[in-house]
N, C-alpha and C positions, 0 to 999 in steps of 0.2 A: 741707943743700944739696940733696939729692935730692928732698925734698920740694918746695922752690921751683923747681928742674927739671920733675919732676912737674906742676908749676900752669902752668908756660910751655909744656912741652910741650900741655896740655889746652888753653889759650890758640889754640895753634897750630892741634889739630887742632879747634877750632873754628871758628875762622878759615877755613878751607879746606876743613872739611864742605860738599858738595853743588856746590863748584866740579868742572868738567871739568880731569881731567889735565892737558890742556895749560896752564893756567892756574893753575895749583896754585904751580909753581915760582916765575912775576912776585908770586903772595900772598903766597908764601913770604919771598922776596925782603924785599919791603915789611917785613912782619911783621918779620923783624930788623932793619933798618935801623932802625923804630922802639926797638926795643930795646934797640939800643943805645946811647942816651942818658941819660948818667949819673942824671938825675933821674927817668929812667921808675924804674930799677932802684930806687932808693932809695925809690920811693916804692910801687913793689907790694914792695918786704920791710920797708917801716916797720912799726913796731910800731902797731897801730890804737888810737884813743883811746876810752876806757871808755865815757864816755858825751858823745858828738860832738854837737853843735849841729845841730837836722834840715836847717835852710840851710847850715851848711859844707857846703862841696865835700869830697871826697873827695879823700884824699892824691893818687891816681892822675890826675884830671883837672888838679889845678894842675901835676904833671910835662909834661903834654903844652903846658900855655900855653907854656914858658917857652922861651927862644929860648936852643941851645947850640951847641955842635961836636960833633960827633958823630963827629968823631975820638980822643976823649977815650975811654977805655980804661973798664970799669967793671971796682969792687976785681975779688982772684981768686975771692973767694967767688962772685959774679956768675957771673964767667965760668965757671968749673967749674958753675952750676945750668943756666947756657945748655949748654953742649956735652951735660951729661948730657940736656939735653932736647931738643937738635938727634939725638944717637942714639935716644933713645925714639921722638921721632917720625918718623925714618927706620926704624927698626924694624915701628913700624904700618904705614906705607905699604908698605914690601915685602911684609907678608903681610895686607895689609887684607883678601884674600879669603880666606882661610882664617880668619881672627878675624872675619869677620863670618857666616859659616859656624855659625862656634862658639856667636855671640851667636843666630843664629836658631834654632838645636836648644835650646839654654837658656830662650829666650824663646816657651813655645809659642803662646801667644794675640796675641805685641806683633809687629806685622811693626816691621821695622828701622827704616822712612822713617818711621812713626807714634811711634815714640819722639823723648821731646824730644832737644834739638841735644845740649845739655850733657850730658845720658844718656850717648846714643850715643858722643859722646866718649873721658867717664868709662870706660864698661863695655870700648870701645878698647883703651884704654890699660891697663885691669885684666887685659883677657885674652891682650893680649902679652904683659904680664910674665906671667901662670900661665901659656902655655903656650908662650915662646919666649924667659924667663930666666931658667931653671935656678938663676942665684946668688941669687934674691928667694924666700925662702918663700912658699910659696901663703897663708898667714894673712895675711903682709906685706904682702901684693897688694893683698890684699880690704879689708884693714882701712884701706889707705894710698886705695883708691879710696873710700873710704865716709868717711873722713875731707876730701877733697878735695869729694866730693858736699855736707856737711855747707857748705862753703862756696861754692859755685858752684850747685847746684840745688835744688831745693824739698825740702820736710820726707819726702815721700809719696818719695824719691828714694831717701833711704840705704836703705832696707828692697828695693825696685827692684833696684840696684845689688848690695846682700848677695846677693838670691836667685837673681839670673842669673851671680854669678861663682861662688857658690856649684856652680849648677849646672855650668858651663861645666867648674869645677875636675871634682866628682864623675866628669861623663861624660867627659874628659882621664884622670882614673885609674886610671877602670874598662875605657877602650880601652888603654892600657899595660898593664895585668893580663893583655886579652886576649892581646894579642901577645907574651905572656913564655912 
């Protein structure tokens, strides 16, 4: 469950990367209303077919053809990925400037805007949870953001992702040590 939280949350704050504030919330908006559609859900947690036909469609675009209600409620597993992912990504957004902070002392040579979308996201959501949720081990974080990368961004990414959370965690550590 926390893991497809995880993927919607990423979802979201892709979605809403590089919009202005005021605009964030109607994205926002959208972004679940879509979501809420029983066939979306079932069809970003289907199990993916081994080896898919290169003309099939992809489970995810036939959910969006299909005409439903959207009143219609998705199972609790759903809903528990959503809420866990409506907190994560209100969580980045209150401290986006202190996590993107973090991501630029990590990231010496990458300014923030020249990282890809999906990166940026990823590395997000990696450095809230190591430095604003205590109940997530630091290994958890990194390995759960590198496994998330492994399916949303390119090959040259998970090694990317390893060494700025990496980092981010290390200099998190070593500033708690200071202050003890």
């Amino acid at each position: 469950m926390r893991r497809q939280g995880r993927e919607l949350a990423l979802m979201a704050l892709y979605a809403i990367d590089g919009l202005p504030s005021f605009e964030r919330e109607q994205a926002l908006l959208r972004f679940w209303q879509l979501f809420s559609l029983p066939s979306v859900w079932e069809a970003m947690f289907a199990t993916p077919q081994r080896n898919p036909h290169p003309l099939d469609q992809p489970a995810m675009w036939k959910a969006f053809d299909q005409e439903e209600d959207a009143s219609t409620m998705p199972p609790t597993q759903f809903r528990a990925a959503k809420q866990f992912a409506m907190s994560q990504l209100a969580g980045v957004l209150e401290n986006l400037t202190e996590i993107d902070t973090a991501i630029r002392k990590a990231s010496r040579s990458w300014p923030l805007h020249r990282m890809p979308q999906v990166d940026r996201s990823i590395l997000r959501q990696g450095v809230y949870e190591l430095l604003f949720c205590p109940d997530v081990p630091p290994a958890a974080a990194i390995n759960e953001a590198i496994e998330i990368s492994k399916s949303y961004a390119d090959r040259q990414s998970r090694s990317f992702v390893n060494g700025i959370l990496d980092r981010v965690y290390q200099n998190s550590s070593s500033s708690q040590s200071k202050s003890s």
